[in-house]
VOGU-3710 file (C-alpha; in Angstrom, 3 decimals, decimal comma):
1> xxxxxxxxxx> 53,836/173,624/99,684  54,766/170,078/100,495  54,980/167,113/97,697  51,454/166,119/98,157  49,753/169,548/97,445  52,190/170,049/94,509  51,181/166,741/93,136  47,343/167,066/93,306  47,783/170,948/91,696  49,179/168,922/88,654
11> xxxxxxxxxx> 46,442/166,943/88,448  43,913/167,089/85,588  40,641/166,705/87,757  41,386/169,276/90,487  42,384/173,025/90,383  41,006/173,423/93,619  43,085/171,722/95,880  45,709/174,396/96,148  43,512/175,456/98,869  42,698/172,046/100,711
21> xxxxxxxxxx> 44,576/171,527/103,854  47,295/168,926/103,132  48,199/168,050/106,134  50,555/165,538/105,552  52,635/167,706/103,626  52,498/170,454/106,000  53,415/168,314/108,850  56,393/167,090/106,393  57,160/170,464/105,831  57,264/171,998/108,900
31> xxxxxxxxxx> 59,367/169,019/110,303  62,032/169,513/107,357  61,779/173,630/107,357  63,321/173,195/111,202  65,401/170,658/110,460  67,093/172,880/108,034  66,739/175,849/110,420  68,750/173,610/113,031  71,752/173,648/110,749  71,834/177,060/110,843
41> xxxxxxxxxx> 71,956/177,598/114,275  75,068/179,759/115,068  77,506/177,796/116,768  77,386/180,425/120,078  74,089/178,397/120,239  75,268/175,100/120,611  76,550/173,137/123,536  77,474/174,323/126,841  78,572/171,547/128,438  80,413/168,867/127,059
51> xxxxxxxxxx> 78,744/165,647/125,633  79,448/162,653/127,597  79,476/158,662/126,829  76,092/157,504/126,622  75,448/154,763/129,078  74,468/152,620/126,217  76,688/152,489/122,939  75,038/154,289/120,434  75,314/150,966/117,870  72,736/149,006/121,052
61> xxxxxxxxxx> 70,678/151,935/121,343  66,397/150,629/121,005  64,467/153,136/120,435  61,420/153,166/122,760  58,527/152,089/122,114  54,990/153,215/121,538  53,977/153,394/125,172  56,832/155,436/126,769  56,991/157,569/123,866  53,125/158,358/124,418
71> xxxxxxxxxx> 54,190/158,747/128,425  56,737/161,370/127,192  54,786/163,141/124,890  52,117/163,095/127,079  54,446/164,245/129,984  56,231/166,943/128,362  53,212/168,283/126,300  50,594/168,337/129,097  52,160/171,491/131,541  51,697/174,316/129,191
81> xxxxxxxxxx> 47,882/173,661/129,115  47,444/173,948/132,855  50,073/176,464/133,508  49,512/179,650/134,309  49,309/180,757/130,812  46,368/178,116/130,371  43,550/180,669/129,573  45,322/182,675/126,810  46,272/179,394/125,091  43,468/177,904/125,476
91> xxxxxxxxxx> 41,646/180,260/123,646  44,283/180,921/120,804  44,067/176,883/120,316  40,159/176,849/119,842  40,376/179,584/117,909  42,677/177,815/115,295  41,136/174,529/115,519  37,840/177,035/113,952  39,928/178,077/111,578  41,171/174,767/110,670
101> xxxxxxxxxx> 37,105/173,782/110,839  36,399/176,520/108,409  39,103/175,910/106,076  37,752/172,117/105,872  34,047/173,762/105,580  35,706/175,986/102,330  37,268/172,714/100,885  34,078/170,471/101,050  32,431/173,682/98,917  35,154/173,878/96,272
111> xxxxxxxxxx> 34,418/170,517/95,834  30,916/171,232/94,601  32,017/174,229/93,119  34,712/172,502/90,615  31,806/169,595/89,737  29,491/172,273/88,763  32,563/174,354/87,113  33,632/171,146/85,076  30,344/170,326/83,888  29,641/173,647/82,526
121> xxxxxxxxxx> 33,086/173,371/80,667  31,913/169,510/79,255  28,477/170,582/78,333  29,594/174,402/76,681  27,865/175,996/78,393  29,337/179,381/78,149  26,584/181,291/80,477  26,751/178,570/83,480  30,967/178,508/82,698  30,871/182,325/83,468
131> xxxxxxxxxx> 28,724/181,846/86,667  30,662/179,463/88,166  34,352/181,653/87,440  32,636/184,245/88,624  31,384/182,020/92,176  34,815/180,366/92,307  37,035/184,369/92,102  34,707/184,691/94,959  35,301/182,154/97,134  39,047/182,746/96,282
141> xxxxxxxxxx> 38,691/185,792/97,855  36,754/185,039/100,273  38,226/181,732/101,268  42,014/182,585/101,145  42,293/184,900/104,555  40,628/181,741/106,194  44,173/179,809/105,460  46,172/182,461/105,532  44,899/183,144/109,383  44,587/179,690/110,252
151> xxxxxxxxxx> 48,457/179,567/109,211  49,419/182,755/111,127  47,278/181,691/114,559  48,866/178,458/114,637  52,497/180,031/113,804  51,698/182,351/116,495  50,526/179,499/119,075  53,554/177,695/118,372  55,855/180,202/119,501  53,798/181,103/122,778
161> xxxxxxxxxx> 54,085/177,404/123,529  58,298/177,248/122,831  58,337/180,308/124,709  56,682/179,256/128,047  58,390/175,771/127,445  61,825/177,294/127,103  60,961/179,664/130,657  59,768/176,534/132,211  62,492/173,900/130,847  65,603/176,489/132,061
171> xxxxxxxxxx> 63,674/177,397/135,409  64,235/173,774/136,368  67,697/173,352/134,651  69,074/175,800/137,463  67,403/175,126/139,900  69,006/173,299/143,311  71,978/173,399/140,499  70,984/170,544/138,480  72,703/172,039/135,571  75,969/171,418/137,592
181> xxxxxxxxxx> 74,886/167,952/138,587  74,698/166,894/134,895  77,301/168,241/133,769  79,965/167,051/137,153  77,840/163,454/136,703  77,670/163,168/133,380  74,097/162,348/133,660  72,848/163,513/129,992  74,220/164,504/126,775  73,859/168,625/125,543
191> xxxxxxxxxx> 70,949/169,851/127,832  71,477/173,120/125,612  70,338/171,319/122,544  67,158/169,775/124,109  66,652/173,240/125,323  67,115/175,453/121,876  66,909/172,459/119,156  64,018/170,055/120,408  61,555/172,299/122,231  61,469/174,369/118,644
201> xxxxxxxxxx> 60,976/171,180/116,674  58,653/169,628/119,653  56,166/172,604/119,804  55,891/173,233/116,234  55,322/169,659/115,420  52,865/168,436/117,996  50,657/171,301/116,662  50,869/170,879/113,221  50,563/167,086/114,070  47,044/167,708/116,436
211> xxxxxxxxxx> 45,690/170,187/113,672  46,349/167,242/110,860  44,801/164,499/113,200  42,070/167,271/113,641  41,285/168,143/110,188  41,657/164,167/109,331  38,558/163,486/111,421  36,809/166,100/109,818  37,528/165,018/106,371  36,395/161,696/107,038
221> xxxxxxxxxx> 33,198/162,834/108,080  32,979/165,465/105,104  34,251/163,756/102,194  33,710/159,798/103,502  29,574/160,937/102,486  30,810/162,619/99,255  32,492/159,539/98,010  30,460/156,896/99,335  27,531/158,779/97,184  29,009/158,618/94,482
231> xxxxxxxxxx> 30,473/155,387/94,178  30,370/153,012/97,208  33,728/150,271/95,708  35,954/153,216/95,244  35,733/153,909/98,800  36,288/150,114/99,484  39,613/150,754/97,347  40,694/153,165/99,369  40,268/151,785/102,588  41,972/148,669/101,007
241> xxxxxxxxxx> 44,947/151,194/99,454  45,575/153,076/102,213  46,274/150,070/104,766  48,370/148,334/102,317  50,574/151,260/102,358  50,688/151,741/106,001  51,795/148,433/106,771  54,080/148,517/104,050  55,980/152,298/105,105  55,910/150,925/108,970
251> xxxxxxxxxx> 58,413/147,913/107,588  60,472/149,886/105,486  60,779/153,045/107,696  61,271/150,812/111,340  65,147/151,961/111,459  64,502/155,658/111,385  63,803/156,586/114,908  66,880/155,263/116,383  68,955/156,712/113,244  66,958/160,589/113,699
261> xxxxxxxxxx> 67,593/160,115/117,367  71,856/159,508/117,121  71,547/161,781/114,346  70,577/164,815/116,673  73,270/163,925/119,797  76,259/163,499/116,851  75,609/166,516/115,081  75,475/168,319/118,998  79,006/166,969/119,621  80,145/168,068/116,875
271> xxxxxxxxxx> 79,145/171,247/117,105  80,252/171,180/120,875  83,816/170,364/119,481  83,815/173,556/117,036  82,669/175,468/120,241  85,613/174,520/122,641  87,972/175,096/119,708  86,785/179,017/119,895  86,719/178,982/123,630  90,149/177,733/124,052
281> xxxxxxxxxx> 91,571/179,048/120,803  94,713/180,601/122,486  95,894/177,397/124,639  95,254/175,754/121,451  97,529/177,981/119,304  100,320/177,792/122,162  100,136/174,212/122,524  100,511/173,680/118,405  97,191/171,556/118,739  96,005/172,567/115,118
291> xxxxxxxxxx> 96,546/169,065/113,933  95,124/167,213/117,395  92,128/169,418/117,593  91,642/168,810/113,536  91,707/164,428/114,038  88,791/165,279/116,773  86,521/167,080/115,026  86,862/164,965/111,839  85,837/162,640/114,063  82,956/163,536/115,783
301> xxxxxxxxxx> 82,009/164,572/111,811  82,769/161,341/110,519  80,499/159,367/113,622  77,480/161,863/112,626  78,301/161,312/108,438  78,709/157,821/108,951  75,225/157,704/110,664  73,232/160,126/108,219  74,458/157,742/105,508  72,588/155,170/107,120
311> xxxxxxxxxx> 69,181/157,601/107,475  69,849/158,860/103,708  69,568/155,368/102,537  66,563/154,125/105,251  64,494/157,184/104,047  65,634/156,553/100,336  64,213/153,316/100,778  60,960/154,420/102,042  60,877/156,871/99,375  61,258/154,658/96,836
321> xxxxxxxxxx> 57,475/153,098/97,899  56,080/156,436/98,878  56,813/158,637/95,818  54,761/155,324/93,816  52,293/155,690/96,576  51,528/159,282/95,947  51,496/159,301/91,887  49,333/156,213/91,847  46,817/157,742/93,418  45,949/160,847/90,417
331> xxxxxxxxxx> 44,784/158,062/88,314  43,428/155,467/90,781  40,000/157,441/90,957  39,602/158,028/87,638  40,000/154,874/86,159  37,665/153,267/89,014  35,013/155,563/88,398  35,454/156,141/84,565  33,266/153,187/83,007  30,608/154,801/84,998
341> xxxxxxxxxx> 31,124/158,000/82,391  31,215/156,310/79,920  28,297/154,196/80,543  26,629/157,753/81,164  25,741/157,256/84,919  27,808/160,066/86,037  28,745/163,715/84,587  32,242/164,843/83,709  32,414/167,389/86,963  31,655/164,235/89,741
351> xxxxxxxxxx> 34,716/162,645/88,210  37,022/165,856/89,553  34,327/165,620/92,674  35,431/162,427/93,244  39,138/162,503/92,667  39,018/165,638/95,090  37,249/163,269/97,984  39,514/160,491/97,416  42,640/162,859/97,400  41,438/164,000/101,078
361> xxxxxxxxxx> 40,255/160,409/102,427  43,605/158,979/101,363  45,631/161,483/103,030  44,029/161,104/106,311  43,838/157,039/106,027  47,638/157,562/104,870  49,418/159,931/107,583  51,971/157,692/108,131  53,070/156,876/104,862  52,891/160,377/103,567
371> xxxxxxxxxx> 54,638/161,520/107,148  56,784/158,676/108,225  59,937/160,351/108,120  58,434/163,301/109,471  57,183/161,663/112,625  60,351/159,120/113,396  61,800/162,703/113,935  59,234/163,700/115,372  59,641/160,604/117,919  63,638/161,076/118,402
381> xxxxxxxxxx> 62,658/164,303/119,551  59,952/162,981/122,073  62,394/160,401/123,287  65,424/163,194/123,973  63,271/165,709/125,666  61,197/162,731/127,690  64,595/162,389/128,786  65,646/165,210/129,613  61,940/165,666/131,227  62,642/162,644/133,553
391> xxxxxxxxxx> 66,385/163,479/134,271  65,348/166,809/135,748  62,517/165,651/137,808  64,742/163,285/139,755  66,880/166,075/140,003  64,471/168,229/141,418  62,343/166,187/143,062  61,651/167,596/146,950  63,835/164,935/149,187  65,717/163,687/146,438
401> xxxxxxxxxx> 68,550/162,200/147,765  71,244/159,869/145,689  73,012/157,286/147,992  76,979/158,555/146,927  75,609/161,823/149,124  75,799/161,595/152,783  77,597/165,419/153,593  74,652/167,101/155,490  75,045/170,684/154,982  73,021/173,477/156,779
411> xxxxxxxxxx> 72,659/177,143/156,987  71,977/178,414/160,323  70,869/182,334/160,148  72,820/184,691/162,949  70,091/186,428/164,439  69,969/190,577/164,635  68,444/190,707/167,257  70,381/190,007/171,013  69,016/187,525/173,543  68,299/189,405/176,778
421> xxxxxxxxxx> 69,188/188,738/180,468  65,941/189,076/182,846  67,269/192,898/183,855  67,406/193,390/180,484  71,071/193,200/179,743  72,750/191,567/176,903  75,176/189,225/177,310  78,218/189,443/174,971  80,092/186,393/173,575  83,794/186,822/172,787
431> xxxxxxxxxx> 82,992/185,796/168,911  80,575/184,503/166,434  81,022/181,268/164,983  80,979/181,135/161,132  81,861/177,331/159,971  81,725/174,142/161,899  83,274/170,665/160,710  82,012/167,654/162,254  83,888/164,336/161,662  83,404/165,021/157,754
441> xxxxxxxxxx> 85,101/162,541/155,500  85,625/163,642/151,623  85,248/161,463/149,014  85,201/161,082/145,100  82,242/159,914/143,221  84,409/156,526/143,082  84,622/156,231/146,597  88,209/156,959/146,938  88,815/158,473/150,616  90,423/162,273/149,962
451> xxxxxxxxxx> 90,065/163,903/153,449  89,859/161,666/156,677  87,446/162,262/159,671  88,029/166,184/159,721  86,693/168,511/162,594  87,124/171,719/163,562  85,373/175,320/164,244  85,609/178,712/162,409  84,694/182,040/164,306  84,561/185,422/162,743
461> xxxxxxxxxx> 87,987/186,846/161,302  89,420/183,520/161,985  90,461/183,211/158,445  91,479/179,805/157,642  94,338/178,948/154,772  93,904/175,335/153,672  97,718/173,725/152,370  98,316/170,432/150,804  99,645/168,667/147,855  97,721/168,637/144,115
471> xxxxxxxxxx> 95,062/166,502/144,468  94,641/165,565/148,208  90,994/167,118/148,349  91,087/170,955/149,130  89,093/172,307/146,403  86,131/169,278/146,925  86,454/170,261/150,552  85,590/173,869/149,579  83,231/172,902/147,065  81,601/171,130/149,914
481> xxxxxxxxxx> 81,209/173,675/151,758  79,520/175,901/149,039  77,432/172,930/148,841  78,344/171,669/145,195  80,209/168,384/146,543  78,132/165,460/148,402  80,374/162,469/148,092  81,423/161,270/151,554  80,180/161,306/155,227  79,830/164,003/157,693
491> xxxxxxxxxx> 77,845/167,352/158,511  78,750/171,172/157,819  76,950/173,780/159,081  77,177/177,431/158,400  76,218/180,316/159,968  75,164/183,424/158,075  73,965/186,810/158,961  70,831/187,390/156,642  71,603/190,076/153,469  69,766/193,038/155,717
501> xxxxxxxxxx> 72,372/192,906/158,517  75,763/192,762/156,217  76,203/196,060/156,060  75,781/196,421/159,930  78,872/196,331/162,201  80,048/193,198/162,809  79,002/192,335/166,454  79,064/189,555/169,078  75,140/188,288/168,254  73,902/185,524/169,289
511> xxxxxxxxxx> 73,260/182,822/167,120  69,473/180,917/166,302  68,769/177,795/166,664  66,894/177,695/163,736  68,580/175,472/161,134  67,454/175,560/157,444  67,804/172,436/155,070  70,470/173,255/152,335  68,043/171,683/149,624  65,591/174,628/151,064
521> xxxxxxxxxx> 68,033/176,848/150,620  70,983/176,521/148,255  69,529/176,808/144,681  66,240/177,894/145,713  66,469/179,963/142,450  69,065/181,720/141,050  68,344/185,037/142,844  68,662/183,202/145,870  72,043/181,692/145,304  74,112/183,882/147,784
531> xxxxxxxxxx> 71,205/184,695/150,099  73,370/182,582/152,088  76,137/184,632/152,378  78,461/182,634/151,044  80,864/183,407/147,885  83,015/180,777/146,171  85,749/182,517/144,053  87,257/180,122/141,824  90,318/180,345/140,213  89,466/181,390/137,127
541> xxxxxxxxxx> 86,590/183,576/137,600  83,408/183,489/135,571  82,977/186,592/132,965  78,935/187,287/132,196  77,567/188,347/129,011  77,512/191,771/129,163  78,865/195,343/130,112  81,524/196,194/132,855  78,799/197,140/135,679  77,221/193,576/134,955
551> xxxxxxxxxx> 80,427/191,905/135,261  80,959/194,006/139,145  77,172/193,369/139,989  77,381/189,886/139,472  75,833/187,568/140,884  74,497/189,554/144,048  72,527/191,735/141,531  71,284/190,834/138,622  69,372/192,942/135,715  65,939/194,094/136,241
561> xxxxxxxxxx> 62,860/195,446/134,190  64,298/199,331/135,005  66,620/198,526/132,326  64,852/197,065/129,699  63,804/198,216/126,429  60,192/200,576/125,929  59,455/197,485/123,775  60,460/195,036/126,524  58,518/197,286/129,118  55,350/197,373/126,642
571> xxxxxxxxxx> 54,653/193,833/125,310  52,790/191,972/127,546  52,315/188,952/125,018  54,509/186,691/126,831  54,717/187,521/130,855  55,861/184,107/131,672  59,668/185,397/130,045  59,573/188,310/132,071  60,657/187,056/135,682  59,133/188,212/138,907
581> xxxxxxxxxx> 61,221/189,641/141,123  61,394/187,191/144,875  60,410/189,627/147,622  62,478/188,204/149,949  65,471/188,291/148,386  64,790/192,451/146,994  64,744/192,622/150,850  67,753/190,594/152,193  70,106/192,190/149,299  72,433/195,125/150,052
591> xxxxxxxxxx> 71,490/198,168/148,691  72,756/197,901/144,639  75,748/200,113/144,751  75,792/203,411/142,142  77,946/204,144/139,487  80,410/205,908/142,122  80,712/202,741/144,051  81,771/201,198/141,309  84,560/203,008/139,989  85,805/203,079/143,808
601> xxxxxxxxxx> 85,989/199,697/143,859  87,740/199,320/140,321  90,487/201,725/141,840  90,457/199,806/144,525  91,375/196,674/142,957  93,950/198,661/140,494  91,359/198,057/137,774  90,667/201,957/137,001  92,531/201,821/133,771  89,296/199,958/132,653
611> xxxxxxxxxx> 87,158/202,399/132,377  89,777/204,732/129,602  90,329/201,415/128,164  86,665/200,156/127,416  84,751/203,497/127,364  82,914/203,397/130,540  80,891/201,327/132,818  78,452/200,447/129,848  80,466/198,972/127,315  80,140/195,237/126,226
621> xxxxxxxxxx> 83,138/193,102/125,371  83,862/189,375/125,341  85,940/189,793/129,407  87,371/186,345/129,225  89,134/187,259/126,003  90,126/190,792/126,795  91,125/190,574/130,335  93,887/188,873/131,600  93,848/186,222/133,885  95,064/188,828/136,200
631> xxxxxxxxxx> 92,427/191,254/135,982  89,144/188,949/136,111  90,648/187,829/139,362  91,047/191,450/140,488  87,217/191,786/139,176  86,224/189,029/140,892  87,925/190,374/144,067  85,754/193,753/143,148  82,596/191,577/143,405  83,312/190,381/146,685
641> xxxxxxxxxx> 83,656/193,864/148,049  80,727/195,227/146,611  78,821/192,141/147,643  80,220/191,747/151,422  79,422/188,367/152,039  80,103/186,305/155,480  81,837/183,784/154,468  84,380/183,850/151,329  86,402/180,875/149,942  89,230/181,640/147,834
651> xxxxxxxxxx> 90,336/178,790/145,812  93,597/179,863/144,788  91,633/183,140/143,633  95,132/185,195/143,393  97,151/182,562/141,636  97,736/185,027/138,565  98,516/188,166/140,670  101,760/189,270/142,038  102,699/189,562/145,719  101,639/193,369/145,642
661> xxxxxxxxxx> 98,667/192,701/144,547  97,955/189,940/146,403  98,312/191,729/149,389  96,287/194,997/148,088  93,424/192,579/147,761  93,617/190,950/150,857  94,171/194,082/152,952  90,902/195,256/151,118  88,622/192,158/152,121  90,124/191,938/155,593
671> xxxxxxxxxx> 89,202/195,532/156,329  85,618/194,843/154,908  84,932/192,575/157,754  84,862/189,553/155,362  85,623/186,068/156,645  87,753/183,809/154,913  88,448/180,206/153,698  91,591/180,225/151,030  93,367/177,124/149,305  97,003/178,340/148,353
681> xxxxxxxxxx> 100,130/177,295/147,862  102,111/180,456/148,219  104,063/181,189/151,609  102,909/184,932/151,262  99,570/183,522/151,939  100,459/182,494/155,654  100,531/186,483/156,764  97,094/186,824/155,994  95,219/184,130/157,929  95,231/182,601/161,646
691> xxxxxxxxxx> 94,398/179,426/161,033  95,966/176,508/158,541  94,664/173,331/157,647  96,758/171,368/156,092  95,941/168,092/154,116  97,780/165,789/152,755  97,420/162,834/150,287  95,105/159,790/151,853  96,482/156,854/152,637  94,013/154,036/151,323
701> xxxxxxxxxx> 95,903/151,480/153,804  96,141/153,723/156,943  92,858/154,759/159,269  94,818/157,124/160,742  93,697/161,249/159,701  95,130/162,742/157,036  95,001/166,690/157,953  95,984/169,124/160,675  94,227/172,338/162,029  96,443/174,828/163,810
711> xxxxxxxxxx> 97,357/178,261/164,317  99,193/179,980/161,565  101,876/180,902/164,152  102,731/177,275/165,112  103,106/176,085/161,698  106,964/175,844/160,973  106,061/176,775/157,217  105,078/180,081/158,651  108,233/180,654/161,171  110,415/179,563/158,043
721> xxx> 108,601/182,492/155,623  109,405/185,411/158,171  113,079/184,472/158,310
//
C-alpha cells in the first residue's frame, strides 16, 4: 500500500480506509514497483543497437509541453482500442471501471458504517457496538473480493494492452527495415528500451492513471454531498488546501520531466555498454582492453549518476512539501469540525465520517501533489515512446521518400510461363537476364562520390566478382542492390523467378514486363524478405536464437505453430502474438527441406562433425560463440543451398575459409544453378566467376569513371593467377 493509505490506517478517526481506493498511492506505486522492476531487467534485455548522440545535448534538452505530450499520449494510446482486439478490451475495461464503481459504492457505505460504529463506542452502547462489528465483519467479507477483482481485472487488462502494443510496436520496427534505418542513420536512441521498458511502464500507468481520474469523479460526487452536509467551511478549506498545494508541487517538481526523461536513455547506454562488453568479450580479452572498456562504462555510469543526483535532490525537494502536505491533513478535519462537538451539534461518529470524506475529496483535488513524481515519469515515458511513435511512422509511411535517396530499385518477376509464336512455338532466348545497372552513382550519406556513373548487365551464370581497394564502395554497391543502401543516383532492377519456379530447371523464359516497386516489395514483412530471391551473405554471418535446424532454415523458413507448445497451441487469450501465416508467401516458398536434407547439406559444407558435436539437429547453443568464424560461414553457405535463391551476393562470405574450402563451396552453389555477385580480394576467386568489376577509389577532382566491367579472362590479374 502506498504512503497515503498507510497514513490514513494510522489515523485515529478511520479504520476503514484500508479499503478505500487510494488512488494516488496506487498510481505512485505502480509507477515505482516498475521502476524497480526496470532495474532488474537482465542485461540480454537491453539494447540492441547502439545509442547514438542525441541531436540535442542532453544539458538543452526542454521537455515538451502539455499539448504534444497530450498528442502523444493520445497517439500512442488510441490504436489498441480500435484494433482488432477492440471488442475483448473493451469489455474487460467496462468491466473494471464497475468494479472500480463498486469499490467506490463499498467506501461511501463504510463511511456510514464507521459513524454509526463510533457512536455506539462514545455512547456504550454495548448492544448497538455488537451490531455494527457484526455489519462491518460482513461487509469485510463481502466487500474485499470487490478490490481484490477490481485489482486482478485491471492487472490482467494491463498486460493484454502491453501485449498487443509490443505485437504492434515490433510489427512496424521491421517492417520496410526501419530497424536498419535507425540504427545505419542514427535516427533514435535504444528502440529496444522503448519497446521492453516504456510500453510496460506506459500501459500499466495510463490505466491505473484513467481508473484514479475515474474513481476521482466519483468521489467527488459521493463524498462532496457527505461533507458539504455536514459542515459546508470545511469543504471551503479543502478546496482552498488542495489548490495551494497544487500550485505549490507544480513549482517545486517543474525539473523532473526532463531529469526522468535523460534518466531512462543514460541508464539504456549504460546497459548497452555492459552488453557489447559480453558480445565482444574475446576481441576484448585479445586486444588487453580491460582497462579501455572499464573508463567507458564508468562513464556512461557516471553521466546517468551524475543525473539521478540531480532527480534525488528535485524529488527530495518536493518531498520535503508533500510529506507536510499529507500529515497535515489527519488533523485538519478534526480540528475544523471539533468546536462543533463540543458545542454538541454533531456526534462523535460524523467526526470519523467526516475525516473519511475529506481524506477522499483531498486526494482527488490533490493528484498531482500526491503523484507528481509519479506522473513526470509518467510524461518522460510519453515523450520517448511519442517519439519513437512518430519516428516510425515517417519511416513507414506509404511513399516515404528522404531526399539523400535517389537509387530506384525494382524487382521484375521472370515469368513461368513462355510467350508463344502464332503457330504456337516458343521462341528461345540465348539467356535470362538477372541484374541490370543503369548509370548508378554510389554515394555516402555525406555525399562523398564512391562509385562513378556505373552500367552494365548480368545474365544467368554470369557470375560477377567485384575487386577494388578498402573502402572504394563495393560492399554499399552490394548493399544497394539488396536494397539496404539509397544514397546516390541511378536505377537497379532485378529480375527474379518467383519461390514456386526455383526448384524448376533453369530455362531460357521470357521475362514480364511487370515491374514491382521495391517499397512494395522489399520488407513487406519479414516472411517476405527473400520472396525476392535475393540472398545477401555477409561476412560474418548472422547466428539465430535457437537450435541447429533453425540456424540452416533461416531466414527462408521460419518457425510455425506445428512446433509450439500444447499450451502455446491452447491459449487463445492473446491471438494478436500468435502471427498469421501470409498465403502468398506459404505458396512461393520451396518446399521446407526434412531432417535428411539437412544433414546432406551439413556434409556438404564439411559441417557433419556438428551433429556428434552438439547432439543433433535440436540442440540450442549460443552459434556465434561456439562456432568459428569458419564454420558460420560454411552454415551460411548451407542456407543458401537449402534456400536456392536467384541471385546471391557474397560479400567476402569465404574470407575465414581456406582455398579447399573455398572451392568446395563454390563448386556446390555453382552446380545448384545459383547466380552470383561476390566482393573478394583473393586471386583464387577469379576461377570461379566470368565477369569482374573492378572499382577503384573516387577521385573527388576527376569526372572521369572510376570502375571497369570485363571478362574474367581479359583481366591481367586473372592471366597472372594461372601462371
Amino acid at each position: 500500500m502506498g504512503t497515503q493509505a498507510k497514513l490514513i490506517v494510522e489515523s485515529p478517526f478511520s479504520i476503514v480506509s484500508t479499503l478505500s481506493f487510494t488512488h494516488p498511492s496506487s498510481l505512485r506505486f505502480h509507477t515505482l514497483t516498475n521502476t524497480r522492476r526496470r532495474r532488474r531487467i537482465s542485461l540480454s534485455a537491453a539494447a540492441t543497437t547502439p545509442p547514438t548522440p542525441p541531436h540535442i545535448q542532453d544539458d538543452q534538452r526542454k521537455p515538451s509541453d502539455l499539448q504534444t505530450l497530450t498528442r502523444r499520449f493520445w497517439k500512442v494510446a488510441a490504436p489498441y482500442w480500435s484494433s482488432d482486439d477492440k471488442v475483448q478490451a473493451r469489455l474487460q475495461l467496462a468491466a473494471v471501471f464497475a468494479l472500480t464503481l463498486g469499490t467506490t459504492g463499498i467506501s461511501v457505505g463504510f463511511s456510514f458504517l464507521g459513524r454509526d460504529f463510533y457512536n455506539a463506542l462514545a455512547n456504550k452502547d454495548q448492544e448497538q457496538f455488537t451490531k455494527q462489528l457484526l455489519y462491518y465483519l460482513a461487509a469485510f467479507a463481502g466487500g474485499i473480493p470487490f478490490f481484490v477483482l477490481r485489482d486482478y481485472a485491471k492487472e490482467v487488462l494491463s498486460l493484454r494492452w502491453r501485449s498487443w502494443m509490443t505485437s504492434y510496436y515490433m510489427e512496424r520496427y521491421l517492417k520496410n527495415k526501419t530497424f536498419y534505418k535507425l540504427q545505419s542513420q542514427s535516427t533514435i536512441d535504444n528502440p529496444d528500451q522503448r519497446i521492453v521498458d516504456d510500453l510496460s511502464s506506459f500501459t500499466g500507468t495510463a490505466l491505473s492513471f484513467s481508473l484514479t481520474l475515474f474513481n476521482a469523479a466519483i468521489d467527488l460526487i459521493s463524498f462532496s454531498n457527505i461533507l458539504y452536509g455536514i459542515y459546508p467551511p470545511l469543504f471551503v478549506v479543502l478546496l482552498a488546501y488542495s489548490l495551494g498545494g497544487t500550485a505549490i508541487s507544480v513549482f517545486l517538481g517543474r525539473g523532473l520531466v526532463s531529469l526522468n526523461f535523460l534518466q531512462e536513455k543514460k541508464e539504456a547506454d549504460f546497459r548497452y555498454g555492459l552488453v557489447r562488453v559480453r558480445e565482444n568479450a574475446e576481441s576484448i580479452a585479445f586486444y588487453g582492453g580491460e582497462e579501455n572498456e572499464m573508463q567507458l562504462l564508468l562513464n556512461r555510469f557516471r553521466s546517468a549518476f551524475e543525473n539521478l543526483n540531480k532527480l534525488l535532490i528535485s524529488s527530495r525537494n518536493l518531498e520535503f512539501f508533500t510529506n507536510g502536505y499529507r500529515y497535515l491533513i489527519q488533523i485538519l478535519p478534526a480540528a475544523v469540525v471539533a468546536p462543533m462537538y463540543f458545542s454538541g451539534k454533531i456526534e462523535f461518529g460524523v467526526i470519523n465520517q467526516s475525516a473519511s470524506a475529506f481524506n477522499h475529496i483531498l486526494g482527488d483535488f490533490s493528484l498531482v501533489v500526491y503523484s507528481f513524481q509519479a506522473l513526470s515519469a509518467f510524461s518522460a515515458v510519453i515523450d520517448r515512446l511519442g517519439e519513437f511513435d512518430d519516428v516510425l511512422d515517417s519511416s513507414n509511411r506509404k511513399g516515404y521518400h528522404d531526399s539523400k535517396e535517389d537509387i530506384q530499385l525494382s524487382f521484375c518477376l521472370i515469368s513461368s510461363s513462355r510467350g508463344l509464336h502464332s503457330n504456337g512455338s516458343m521462341p528461345l532466348s540465348k539467356c535470362v537476364k538477372l541484374l541490370h545497372v543503369e548509370h548508378l552513382t554510389v554515394q555516402t550519406p555525406s555525399k562523398a562520390t564512391l562509385i562513378k556513373d556505373l552500367s552494365f548487365e548480368i545474365f544467368e551464370k554470369d557470375h560477377l566478382l567485384v575487386t577494388g581497394p578498402s573502402g572504394s564502395g563495393k560492399t554499399s554497391f552490394l548493399r544497394a542492390v539488396a536494397g539496404l543502401w539509397s544514397f546516390g543516383d541511378g536505377t537497379i532492377t532485378v529480375y527474379v523467378r518467383p519461390r514456386g519456379d526455383l526448384d524448376m530447371p533453369h530455362s531460357p523464359d521470357v521475362v514480364s514486363p511487370e515491374v514491382t516497386s521495391t517499397n512494395e516489395i522489399i520488407g513487406d514483412s519479414t516472411g517476405r524478405r527473400n520472396s525476392e530471391g535475393v540472398i545477401f551473405l555477409p561476412q560474418k554471418p548472422y547466428m539465430v536464437l535457437g537450435t541447429l535446424r533453425q540456424q540452416l532454415l533461416y531466414p527462408t523458413w521460419t518457425e510455425d505453430s506445428d512446433n509450439l507448445s500444447d499450451d502455446a497451441k491452447q491459449s487463445d487469450a492473446f491471438p494478436f502474438l500468435m502471427r498469421a501465416r501470409d498465403a502468398r508467401c506459404v505458396n512461393e516458398k520451396p518446399k521446407k527441406p526434412t531432417s535428411d536434407d539437412l544433414i546432406q547439406v551439413l556434409n556438404d559444407v564439411s559441417l557433419g562433425h556438428l551433429l556428434s558435436r552438439f547432439d543433433g539437429l535440436d540442440s540450442t547453443h549460443e552459434w556465434s560463440s561456439v562456432l568459428s568464424l569458419g564454420e558460420q560461414q560454411r552454415l551460411a553457405f548451407g542456407r543458401l543451398l537449402l534456400s536456392k535463391p536467384t541471385l546471391a551476393l557474397l560479400d567476402e562470405s569465404t574470407s575465414a575459409l581456406d582455398e579447399a574450402n573455398e572451392a568446395r563451396l563454390y563448386q556446390l552453389i555453382q552446380a545448384a544453378g545459383i547466380t552470383y555477385i561476390s566482393i573478394g580480394h583473393r586471386r583464387t576467386l577469379y576461377k570461379y566467376h566470368k565477369k569482374v568489376l573492378h572499382v577503384s577509389t573516387a577521385d573527388t577532382m576527376s569526372t572521369q569513371r572510376n570502375w571497369s566491367f570485363k571478362n574474367v579472362e581479359e583481366d591481367p590479374i586473372y592471366d597472372f593467377s594461372k601462371q
